[in-house]
C-alpha positions as a Markdown table, in Angstrom:
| # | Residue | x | y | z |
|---|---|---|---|---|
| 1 | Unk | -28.1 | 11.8 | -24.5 |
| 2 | Unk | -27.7 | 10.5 | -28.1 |
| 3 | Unk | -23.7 | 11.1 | -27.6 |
| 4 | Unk | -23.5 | 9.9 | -24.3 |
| 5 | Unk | -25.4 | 5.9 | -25.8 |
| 6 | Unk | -22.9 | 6.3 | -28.8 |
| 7 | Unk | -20.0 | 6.8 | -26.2 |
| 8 | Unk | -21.1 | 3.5 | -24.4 |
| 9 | Unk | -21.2 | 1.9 | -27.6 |
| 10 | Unk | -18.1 | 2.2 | -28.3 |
| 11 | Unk | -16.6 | 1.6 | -25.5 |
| 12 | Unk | -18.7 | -1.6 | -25.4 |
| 13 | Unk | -17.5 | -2.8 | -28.2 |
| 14 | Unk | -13.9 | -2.2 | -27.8 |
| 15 | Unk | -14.5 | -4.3 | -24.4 |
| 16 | Unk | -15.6 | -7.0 | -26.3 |
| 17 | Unk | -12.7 | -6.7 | -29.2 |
| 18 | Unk | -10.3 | -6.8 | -26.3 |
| 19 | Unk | -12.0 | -9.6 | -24.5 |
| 20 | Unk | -12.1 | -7.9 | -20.8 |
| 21 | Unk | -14.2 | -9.7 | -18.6 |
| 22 | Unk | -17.7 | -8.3 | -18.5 |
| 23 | Unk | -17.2 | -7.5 | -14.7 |
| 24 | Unk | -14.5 | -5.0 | -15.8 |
| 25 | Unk | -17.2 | -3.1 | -17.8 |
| 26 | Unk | -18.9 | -1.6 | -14.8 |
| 27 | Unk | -15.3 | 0.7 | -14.4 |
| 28 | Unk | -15.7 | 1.5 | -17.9 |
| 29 | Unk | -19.8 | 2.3 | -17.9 |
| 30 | Unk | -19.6 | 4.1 | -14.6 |
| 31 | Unk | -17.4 | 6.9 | -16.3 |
| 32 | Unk | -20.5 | 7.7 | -18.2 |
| 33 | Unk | -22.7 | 7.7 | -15.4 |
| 34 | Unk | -20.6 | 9.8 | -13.3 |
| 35 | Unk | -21.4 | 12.3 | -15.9 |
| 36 | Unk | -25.1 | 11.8 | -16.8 |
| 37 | Unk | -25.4 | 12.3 | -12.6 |
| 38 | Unk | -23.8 | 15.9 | -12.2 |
| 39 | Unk | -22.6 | 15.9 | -9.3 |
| 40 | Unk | -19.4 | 17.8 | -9.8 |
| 41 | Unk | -19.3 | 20.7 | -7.2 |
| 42 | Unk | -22.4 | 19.4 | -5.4 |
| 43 | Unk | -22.1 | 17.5 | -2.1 |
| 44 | Unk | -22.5 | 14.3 | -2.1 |
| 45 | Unk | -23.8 | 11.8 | 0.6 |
| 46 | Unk | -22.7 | 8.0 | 0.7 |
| 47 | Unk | -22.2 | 5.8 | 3.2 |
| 48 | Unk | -18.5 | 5.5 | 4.9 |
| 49 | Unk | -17.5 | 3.5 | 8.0 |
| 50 | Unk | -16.9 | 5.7 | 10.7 |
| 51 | Unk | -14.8 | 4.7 | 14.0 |
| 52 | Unk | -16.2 | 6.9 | 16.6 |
| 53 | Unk | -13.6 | 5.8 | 19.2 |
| 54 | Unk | -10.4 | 3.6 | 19.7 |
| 55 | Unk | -11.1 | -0.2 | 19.3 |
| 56 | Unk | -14.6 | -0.2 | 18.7 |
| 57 | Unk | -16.2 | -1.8 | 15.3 |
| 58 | Unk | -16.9 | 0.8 | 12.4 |
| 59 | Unk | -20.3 | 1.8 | 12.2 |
| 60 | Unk | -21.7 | 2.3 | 8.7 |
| 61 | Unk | -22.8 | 5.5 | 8.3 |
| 62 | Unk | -24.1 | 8.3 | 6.2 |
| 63 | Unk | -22.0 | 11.2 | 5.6 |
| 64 | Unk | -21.7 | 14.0 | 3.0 |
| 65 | Unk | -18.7 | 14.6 | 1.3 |
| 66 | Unk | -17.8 | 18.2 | 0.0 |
| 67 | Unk | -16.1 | 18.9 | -3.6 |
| 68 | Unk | -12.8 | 19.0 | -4.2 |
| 69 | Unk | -10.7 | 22.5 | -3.5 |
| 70 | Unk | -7.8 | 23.7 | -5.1 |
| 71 | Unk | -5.4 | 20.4 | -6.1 |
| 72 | Unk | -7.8 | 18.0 | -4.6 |
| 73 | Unk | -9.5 | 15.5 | -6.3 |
| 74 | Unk | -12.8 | 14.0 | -5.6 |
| 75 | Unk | -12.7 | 9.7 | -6.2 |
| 76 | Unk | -15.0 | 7.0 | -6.0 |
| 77 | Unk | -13.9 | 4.3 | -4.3 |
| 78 | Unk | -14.9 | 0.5 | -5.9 |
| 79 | Unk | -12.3 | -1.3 | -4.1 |
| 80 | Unk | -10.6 | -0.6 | -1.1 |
| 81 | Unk | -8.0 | -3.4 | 1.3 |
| 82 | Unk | -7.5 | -3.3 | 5.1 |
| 83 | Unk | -3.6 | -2.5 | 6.3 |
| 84 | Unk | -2.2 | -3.5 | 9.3 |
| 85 | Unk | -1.5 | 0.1 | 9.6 |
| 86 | Unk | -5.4 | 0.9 | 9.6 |
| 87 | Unk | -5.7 | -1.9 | 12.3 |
| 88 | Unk | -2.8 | 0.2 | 14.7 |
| 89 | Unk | -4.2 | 3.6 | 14.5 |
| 90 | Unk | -7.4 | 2.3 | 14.7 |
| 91 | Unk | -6.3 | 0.5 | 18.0 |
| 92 | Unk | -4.6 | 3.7 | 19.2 |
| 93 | Unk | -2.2 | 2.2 | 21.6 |
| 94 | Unk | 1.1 | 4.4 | 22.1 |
| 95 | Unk | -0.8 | 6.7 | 19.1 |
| 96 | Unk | -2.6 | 10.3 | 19.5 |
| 97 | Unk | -6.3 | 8.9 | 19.4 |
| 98 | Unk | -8.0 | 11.5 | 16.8 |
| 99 | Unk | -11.9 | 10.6 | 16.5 |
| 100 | Unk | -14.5 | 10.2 | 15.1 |
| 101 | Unk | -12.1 | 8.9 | 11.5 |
| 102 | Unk | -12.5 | 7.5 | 8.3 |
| 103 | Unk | -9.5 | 5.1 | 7.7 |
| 104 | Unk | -8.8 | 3.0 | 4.7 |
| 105 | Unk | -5.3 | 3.4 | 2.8 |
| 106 | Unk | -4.9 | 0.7 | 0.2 |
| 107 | Unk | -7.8 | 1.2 | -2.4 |
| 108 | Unk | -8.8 | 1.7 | -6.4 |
| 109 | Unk | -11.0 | 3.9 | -7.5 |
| 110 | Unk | -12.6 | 6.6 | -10.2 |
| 111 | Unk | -12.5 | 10.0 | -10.4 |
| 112 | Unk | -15.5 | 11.9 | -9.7 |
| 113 | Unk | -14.4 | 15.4 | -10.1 |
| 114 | Unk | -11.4 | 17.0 | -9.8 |
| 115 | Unk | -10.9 | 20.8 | -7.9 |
| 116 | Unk | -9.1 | 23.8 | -9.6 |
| 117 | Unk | -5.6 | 23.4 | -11.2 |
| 118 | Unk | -5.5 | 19.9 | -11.1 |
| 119 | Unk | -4.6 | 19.3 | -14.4 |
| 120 | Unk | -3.2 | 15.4 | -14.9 |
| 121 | Unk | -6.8 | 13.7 | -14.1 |
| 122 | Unk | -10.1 | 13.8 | -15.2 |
| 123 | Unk | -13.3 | 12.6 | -14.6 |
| 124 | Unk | -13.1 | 8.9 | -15.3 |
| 125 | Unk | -9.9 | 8.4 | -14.5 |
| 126 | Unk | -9.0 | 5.1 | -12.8 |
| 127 | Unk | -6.9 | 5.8 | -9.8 |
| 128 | Unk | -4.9 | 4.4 | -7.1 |
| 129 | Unk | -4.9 | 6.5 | -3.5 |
| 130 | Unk | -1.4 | 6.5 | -1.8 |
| 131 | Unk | -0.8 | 7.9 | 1.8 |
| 132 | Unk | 2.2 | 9.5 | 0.7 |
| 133 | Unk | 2.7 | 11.9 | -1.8 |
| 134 | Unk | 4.6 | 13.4 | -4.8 |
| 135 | Unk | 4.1 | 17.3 | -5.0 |
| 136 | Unk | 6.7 | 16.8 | -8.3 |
| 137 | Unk | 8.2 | 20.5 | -7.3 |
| 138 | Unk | 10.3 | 20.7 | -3.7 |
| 139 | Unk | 13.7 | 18.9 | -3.7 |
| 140 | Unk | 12.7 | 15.3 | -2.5 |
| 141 | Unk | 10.5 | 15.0 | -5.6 |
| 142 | Unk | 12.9 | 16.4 | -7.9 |
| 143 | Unk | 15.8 | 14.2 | -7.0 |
| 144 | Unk | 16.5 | 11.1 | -8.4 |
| 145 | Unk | 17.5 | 9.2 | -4.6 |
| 146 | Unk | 14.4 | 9.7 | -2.8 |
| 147 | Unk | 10.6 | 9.9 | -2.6 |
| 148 | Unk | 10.0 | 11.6 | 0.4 |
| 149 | Unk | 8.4 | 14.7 | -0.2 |
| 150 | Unk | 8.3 | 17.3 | 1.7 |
| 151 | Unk | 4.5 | 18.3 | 1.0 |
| 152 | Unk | 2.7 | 15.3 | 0.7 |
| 153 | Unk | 4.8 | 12.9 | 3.1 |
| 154 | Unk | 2.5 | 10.5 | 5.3 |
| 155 | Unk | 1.5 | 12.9 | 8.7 |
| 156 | Unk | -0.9 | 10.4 | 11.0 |
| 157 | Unk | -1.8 | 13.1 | 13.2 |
| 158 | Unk | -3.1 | 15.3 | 10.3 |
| 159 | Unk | -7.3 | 15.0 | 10.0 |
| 160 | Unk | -7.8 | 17.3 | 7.6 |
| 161 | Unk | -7.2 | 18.8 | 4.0 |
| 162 | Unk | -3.7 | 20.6 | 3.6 |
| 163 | Unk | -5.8 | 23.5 | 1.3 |
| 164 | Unk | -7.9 | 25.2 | 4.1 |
| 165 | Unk | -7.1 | 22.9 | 7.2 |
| 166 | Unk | -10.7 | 21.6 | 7.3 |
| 167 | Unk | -12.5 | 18.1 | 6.8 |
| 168 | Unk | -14.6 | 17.3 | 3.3 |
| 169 | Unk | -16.5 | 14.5 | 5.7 |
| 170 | Unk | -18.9 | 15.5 | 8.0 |
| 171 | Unk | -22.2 | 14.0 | 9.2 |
| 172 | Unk | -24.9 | 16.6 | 10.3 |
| 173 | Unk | -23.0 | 18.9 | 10.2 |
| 174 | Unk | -20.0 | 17.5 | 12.4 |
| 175 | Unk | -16.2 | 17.3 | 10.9 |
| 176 | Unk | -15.2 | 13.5 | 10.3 |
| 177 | Unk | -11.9 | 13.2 | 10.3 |
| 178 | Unk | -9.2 | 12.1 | 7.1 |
| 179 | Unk | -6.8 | 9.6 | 7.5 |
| 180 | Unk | -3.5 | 9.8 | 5.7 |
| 181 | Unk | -4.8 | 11.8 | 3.7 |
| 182 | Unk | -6.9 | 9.2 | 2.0 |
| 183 | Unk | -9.8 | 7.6 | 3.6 |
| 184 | Unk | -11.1 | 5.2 | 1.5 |
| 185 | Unk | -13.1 | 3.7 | 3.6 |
| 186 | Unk | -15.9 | 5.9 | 2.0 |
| 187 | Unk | -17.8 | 5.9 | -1.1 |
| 188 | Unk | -16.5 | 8.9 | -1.9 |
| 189 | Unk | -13.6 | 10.5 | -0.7 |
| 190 | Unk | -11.3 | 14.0 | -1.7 |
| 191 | Unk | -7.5 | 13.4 | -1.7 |
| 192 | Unk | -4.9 | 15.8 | -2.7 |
| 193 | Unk | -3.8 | 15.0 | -6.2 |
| 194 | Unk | -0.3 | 14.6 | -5.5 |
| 195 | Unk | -1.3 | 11.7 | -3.5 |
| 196 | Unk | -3.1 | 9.9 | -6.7 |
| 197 | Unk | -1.3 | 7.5 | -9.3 |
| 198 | Unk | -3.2 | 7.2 | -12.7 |
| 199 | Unk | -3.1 | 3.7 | -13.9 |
| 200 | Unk | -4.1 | 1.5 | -16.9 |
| 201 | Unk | -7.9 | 1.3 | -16.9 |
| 202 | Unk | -7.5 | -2.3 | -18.3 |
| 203 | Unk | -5.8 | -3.0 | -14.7 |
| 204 | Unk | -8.9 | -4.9 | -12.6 |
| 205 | Unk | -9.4 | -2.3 | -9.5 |
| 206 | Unk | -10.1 | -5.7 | -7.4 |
| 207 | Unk | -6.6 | -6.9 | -7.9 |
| 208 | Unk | -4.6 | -3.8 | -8.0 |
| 209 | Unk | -5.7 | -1.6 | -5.5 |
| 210 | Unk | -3.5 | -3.3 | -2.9 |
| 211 | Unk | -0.4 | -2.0 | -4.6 |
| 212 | Unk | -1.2 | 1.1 | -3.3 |
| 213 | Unk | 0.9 | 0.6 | 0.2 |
| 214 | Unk | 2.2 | -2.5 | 1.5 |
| 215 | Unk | 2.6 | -5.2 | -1.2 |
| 216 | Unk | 4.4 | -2.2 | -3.2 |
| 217 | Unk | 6.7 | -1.4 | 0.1 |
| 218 | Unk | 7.9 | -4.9 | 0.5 |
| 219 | Unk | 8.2 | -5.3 | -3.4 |
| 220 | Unk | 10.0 | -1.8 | -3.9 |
| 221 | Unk | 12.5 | -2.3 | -0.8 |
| 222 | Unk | 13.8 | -5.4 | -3.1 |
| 223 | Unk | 13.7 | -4.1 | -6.4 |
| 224 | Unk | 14.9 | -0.6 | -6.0 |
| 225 | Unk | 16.6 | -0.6 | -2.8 |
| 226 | Unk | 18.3 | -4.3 | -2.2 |
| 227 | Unk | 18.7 | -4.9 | -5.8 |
| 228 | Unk | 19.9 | -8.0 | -5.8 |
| 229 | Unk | 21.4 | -9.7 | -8.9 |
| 230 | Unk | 20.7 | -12.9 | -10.9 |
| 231 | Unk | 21.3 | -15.8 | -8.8 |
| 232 | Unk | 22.1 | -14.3 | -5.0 |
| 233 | Unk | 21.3 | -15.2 | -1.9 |
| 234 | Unk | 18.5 | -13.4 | -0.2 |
| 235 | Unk | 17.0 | -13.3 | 3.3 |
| 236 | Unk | 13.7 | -12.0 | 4.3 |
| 237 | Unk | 13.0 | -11.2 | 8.1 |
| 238 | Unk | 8.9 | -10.9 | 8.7 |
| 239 | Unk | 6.9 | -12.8 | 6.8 |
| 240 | Unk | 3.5 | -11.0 | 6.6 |
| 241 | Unk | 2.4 | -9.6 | 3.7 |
| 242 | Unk | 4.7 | -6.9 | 3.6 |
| 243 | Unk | 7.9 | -9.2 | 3.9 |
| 244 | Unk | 6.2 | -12.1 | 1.2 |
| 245 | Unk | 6.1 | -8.9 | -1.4 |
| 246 | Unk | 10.0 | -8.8 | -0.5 |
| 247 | Unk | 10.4 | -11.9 | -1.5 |
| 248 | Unk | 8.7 | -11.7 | -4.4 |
| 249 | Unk | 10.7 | -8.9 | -5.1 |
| 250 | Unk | 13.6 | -11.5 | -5.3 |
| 251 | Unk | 11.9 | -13.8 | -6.7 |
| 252 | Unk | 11.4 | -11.4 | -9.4 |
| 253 | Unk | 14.9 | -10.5 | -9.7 |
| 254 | Unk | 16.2 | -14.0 | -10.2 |
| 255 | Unk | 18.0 | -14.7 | -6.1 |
| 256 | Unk | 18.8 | -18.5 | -6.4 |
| 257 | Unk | 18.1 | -18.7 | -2.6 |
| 258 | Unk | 15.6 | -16.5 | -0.3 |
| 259 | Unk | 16.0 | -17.5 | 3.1 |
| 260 | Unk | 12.9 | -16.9 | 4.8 |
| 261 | Unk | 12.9 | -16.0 | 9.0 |
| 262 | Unk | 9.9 | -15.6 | 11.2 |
| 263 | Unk | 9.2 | -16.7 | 14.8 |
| 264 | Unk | 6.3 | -18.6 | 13.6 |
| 265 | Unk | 7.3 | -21.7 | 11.3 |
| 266 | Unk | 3.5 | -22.2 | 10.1 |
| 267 | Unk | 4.2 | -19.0 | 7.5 |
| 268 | Unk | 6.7 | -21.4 | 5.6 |
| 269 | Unk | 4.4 | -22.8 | 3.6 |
| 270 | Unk | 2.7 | -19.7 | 2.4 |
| 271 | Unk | 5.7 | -18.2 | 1.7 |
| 272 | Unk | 7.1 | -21.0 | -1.0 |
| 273 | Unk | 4.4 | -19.1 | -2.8 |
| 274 | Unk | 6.3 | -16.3 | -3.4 |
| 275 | Unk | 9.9 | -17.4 | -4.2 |
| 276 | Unk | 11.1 | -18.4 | -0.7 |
| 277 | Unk | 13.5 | -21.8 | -0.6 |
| 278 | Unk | 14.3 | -21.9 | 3.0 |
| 279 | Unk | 13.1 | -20.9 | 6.2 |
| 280 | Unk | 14.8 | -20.2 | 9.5 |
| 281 | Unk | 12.9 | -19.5 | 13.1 |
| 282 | Unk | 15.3 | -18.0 | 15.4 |
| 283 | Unk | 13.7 | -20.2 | 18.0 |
| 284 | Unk | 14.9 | -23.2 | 17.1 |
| 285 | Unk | 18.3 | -22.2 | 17.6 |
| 286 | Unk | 20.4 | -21.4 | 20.7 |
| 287 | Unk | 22.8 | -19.0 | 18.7 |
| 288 | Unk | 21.9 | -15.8 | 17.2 |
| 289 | Unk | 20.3 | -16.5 | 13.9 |
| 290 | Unk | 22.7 | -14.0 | 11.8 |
| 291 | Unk | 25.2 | -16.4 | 12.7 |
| 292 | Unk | 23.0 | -19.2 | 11.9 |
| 293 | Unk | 22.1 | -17.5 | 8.1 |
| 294 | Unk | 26.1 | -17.2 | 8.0 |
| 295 | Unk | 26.8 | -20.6 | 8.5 |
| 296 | Unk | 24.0 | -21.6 | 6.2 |
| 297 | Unk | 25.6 | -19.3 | 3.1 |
| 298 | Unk | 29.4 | -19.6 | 3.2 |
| 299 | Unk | 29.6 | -16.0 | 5.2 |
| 300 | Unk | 26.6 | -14.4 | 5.1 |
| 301 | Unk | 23.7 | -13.0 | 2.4 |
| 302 | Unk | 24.7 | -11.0 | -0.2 |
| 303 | Unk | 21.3 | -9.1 | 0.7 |
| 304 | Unk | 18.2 | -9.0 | 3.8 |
| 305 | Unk | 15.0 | -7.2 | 3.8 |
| 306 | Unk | 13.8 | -6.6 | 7.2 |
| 307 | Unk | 10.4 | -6.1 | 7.7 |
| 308 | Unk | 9.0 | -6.7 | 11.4 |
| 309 | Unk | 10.1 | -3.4 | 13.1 |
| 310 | Unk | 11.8 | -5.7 | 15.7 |
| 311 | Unk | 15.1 | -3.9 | 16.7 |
| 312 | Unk | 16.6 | -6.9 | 17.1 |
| 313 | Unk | 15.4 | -8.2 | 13.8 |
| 314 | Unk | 17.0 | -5.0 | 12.3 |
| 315 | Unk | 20.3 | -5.5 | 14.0 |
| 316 | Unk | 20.3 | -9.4 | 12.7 |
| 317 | Unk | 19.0 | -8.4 | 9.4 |
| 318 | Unk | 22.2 | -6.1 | 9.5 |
| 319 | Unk | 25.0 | -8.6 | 10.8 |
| 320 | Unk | 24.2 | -11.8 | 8.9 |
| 321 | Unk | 24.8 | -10.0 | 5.1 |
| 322 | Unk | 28.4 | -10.8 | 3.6 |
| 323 | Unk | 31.4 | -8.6 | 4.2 |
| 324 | Unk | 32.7 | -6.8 | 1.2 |
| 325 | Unk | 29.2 | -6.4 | -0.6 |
| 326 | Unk | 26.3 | -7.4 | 1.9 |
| 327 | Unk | 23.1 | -5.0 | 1.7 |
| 328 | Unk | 20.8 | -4.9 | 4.2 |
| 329 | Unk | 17.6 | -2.9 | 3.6 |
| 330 | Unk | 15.5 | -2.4 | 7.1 |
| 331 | Unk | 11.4 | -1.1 | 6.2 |
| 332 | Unk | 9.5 | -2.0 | 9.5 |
| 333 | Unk | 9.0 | 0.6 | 12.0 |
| 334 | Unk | 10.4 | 0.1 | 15.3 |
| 335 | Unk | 9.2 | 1.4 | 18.2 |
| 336 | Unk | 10.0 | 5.2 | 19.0 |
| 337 | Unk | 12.3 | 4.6 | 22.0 |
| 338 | Unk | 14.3 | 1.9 | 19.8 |
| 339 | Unk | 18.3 | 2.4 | 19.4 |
| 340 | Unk | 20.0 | 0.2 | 16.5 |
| 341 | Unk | 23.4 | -1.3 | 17.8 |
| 342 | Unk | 26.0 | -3.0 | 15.8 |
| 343 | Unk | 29.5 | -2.9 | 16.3 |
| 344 | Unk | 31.4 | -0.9 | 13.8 |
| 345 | Unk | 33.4 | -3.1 | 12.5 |
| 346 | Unk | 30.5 | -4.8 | 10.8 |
| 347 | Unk | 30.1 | -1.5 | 9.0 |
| 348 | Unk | 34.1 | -0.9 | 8.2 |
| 349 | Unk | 34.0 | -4.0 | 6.5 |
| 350 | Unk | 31.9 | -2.9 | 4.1 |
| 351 | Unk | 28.5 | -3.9 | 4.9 |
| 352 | Unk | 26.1 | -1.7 | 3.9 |
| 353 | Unk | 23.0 | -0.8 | 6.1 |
| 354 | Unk | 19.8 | 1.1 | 4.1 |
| 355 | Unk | 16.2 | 2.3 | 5.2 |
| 356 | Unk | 13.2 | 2.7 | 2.9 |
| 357 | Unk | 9.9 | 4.9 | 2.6 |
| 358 | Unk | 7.1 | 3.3 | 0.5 |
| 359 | Unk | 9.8 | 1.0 | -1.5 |
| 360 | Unk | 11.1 | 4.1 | -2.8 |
| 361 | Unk | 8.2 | 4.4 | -5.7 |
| 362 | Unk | 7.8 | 7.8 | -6.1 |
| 363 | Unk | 3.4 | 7.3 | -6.2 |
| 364 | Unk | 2.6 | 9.3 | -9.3 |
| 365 | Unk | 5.8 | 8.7 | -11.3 |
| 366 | Unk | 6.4 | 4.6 | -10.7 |
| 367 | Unk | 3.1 | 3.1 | -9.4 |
| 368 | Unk | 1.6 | 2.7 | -12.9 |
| 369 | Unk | 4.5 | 0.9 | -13.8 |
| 370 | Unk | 4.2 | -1.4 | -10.8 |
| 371 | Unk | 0.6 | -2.2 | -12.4 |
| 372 | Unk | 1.9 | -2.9 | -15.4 |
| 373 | Unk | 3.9 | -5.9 | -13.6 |
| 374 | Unk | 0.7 | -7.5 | -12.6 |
| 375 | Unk | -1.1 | -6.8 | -16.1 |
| 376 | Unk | 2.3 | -8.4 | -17.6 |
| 377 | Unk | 2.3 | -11.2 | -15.5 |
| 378 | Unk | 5.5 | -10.8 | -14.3 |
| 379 | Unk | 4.2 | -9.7 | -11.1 |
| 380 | Unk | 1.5 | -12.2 | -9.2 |
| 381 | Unk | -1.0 | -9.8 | -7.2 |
| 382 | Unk | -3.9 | -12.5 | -6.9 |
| 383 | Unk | -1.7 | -14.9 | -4.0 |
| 384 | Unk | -2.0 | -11.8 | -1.4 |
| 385 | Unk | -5.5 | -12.0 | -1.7 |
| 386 | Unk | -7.3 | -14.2 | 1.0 |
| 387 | Unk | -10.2 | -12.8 | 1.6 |
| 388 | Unk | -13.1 | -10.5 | 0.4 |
| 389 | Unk | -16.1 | -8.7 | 2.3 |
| 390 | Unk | -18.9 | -6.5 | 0.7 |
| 391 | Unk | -18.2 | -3.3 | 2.4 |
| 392 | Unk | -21.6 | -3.6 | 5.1 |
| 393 | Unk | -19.2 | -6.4 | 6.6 |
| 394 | Unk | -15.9 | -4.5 | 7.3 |
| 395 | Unk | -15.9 | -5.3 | 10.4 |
| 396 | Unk | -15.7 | -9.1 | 9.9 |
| 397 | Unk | -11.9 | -7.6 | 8.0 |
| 398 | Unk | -10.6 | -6.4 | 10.9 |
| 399 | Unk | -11.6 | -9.8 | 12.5 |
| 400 | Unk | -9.4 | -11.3 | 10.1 |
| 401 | Unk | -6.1 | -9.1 | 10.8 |
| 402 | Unk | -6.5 | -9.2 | 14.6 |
| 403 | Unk | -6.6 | -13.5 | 14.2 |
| 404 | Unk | -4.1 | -13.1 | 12.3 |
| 405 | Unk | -5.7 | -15.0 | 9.0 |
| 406 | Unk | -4.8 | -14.4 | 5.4 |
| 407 | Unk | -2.7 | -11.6 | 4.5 |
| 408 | Unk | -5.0 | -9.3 | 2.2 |
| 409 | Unk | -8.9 | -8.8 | 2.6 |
| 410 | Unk | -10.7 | -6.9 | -0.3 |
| 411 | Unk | -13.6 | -4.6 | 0.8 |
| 412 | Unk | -15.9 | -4.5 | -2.2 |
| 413 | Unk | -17.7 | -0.4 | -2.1 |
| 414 | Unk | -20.6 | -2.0 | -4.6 |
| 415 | Unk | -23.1 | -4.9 | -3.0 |
């Protein structure tokens, strides 16, 4: 015990030396208590919301959570953020309905206790949960191009753990289903540890955990993907939050014009927030609005981020870039029975047309350096936050989406 009051010492006063907020210390302290508890390899019950069927408002529950198996990890969840994703397979419309589910994507968290051969975390360990993976060892992971792998990729269908095919939720006995292999609408929740990025435990949880999917998508499909240099023109179609990380993402990267479009014109203010200079509704205009972004930049953008999953967004997105050097990047999903046309032409004169998975951050390798960003202030987390619920509201969250107000909601574990 006499260690354990030293340990807390320390790390008290090193809080202190580096003047962290004192809110901060309860990440810090709760490392220490984790350990004092025990309950590594025991079950553990903790209160998750549970959707028991399509549509219907999550009911708080109680459920036990089993320890972590072979490469699974074992997290407690402080913060966690609702997706629009959440919010469709929740819905279950066009989707394979698979209940009674935990959902929750876009979290922060500690680790509880970690399963055998996981190796690169600890108990302690501040984490962020990511719904697609990096196994670091089949040929996605190893190459350079691309983060898909083939392990850990995002399967919605999928309930259950990859290790024995089984749940680590249940309630009386009866198998709760996993989400993207995250669930963090839970307390507590096991993930595979491939799907886990270990971050700076200076970071604040309550700021960073909604790097974890779609600010990190919108941000990454500019950055890495777009790339666009120092002073070029940039259009953004979408402009939820997904789309407002894109152009932050040129923002970031110096564009001296990011040309916003949406069908609704209210989002224009919000998005001057994050970089945008201009703002086009299609609706206003009785011409297709690539040729309206054309006219507005001497031929065209030298690069677009689509993020709507409107095919015809995609195909605009596409045919308003420059000739010669024009990038388009698409990241919404469309729907399954969509078909992109463009006439070739627009692609023999050397337009270039590229997709994106998660921004292209490979989870474990790049998303402590997306953190970093924030903690350098060259990246501004805090404007995506609109709202925040202690976790016996959640429901009011999804309340939020479906009115389509605000762009992020936090979900705070602790009330």
């Amino acid at each position: 015990m006499s260690a354990v009051i030293q340990s807390i010492s320390v790390v008290t006063l090193t809080i202190v030396f580096l003047k962290i907020p004192h809110k901060y210390f309860l990440y810090f302290s709760s490392q220490f208590f984790q350990t004092m508890s025990s309950t590594a390899g025991q079950v553990i019950r903790c209160r998750a919301a549970v959707a028991w069927e399509a549509g219907k408002p999550l009911v708080i529950e109680e459920v036990e959570v089993a320890p972590p198996q072979t490469n699974e990890v074992r997290v407690k969840i402080l913060f966690t953020s609702l997706c629009h994703t959440d919010v469709y397979f929740w819905e279950a419309k066009g989707q394979n309905p698979l209940f009674p589910r935990i959902y929750g994507h876009e979290a922060g968290g500690i680790v509880e206790s970690v399963g055998e051969g996981v190796t690169d975390l600890k108990p302690g360990d501040h984490v962020l949960p990511v719904f697609t993976g990096e196994c670091k060892e089949c040929a996605h992971c190893k190459s350079e191009e691309s983060n898909m792998c083939d392990l850990l990729r995002i399967n919605t269908d999928r309930g259950v753990m990859l290790n024995d095919g089984k749940s680590r939720f249940s309630i009386n006995g009866r198998p709760i289903y996993h989400f993207v292999g995250t669930s963090t609408f839970s307390e507590y929740t096991v993930i595979h540890v491939g799907c886990l990025a270990k971050i700076n435990p200076l970071a604040p949880l309550d700021k960073v955990c909604v790097l974890s999917c779609g600010i990190s998508t919108g941000l990454g499909a500019t950055l890495n993907v777009a790339k666009p240099a120092k002073g070029s023109t940039v259009a953004v179609f979408g402009l939820g939050a997904v789309g407002l990380a894109a152009a932050e993402g040129a923002r970031i990267a110096g564009a001296s014009r990011i040309i916003g479009v949406d069908l609704n014109s209210n989002r224009f203010k919000e998005a001057k927030k994050f970089g945008a200079t201009e703002f086009v509704n299609p609706k206003d205009y009785n011409k297709p609005v690539q040729e309206v972004i054309a006219e507005m930049t001497n031929g065209g953008v030298d690069r677009s981020v689509e993020c709507t999953g409107n095919i015809d967004a995609m195909i605009s997105a596409f045919e308003c870039v420059h000739d010669g050097w024009g990038v388009a990047v698409l990241v919404g999903v469309p729907h399954k029975d969509a078909v992109f046309k463009t006439h070739p032409m627009n692609l023999l004169n050397e337009r270039t047309l590229k997709g994106t998975f998660f921004g292209n951050y490979k989870p474990r390798s790049d998303l402590p350096s997306v953190v970093e960003k924030y903690m350098s202030k060259e990246l501004e987390v805090e404007k995506f936050i609109t709202h925040t619920v202690p976790f016996s509201e959640i429901n009011k969250a999804f309340e939020y989406m479906l009115r389509g107000e605000g762009l992020r909601c936090i979900i705070r574990m602790e009330e």
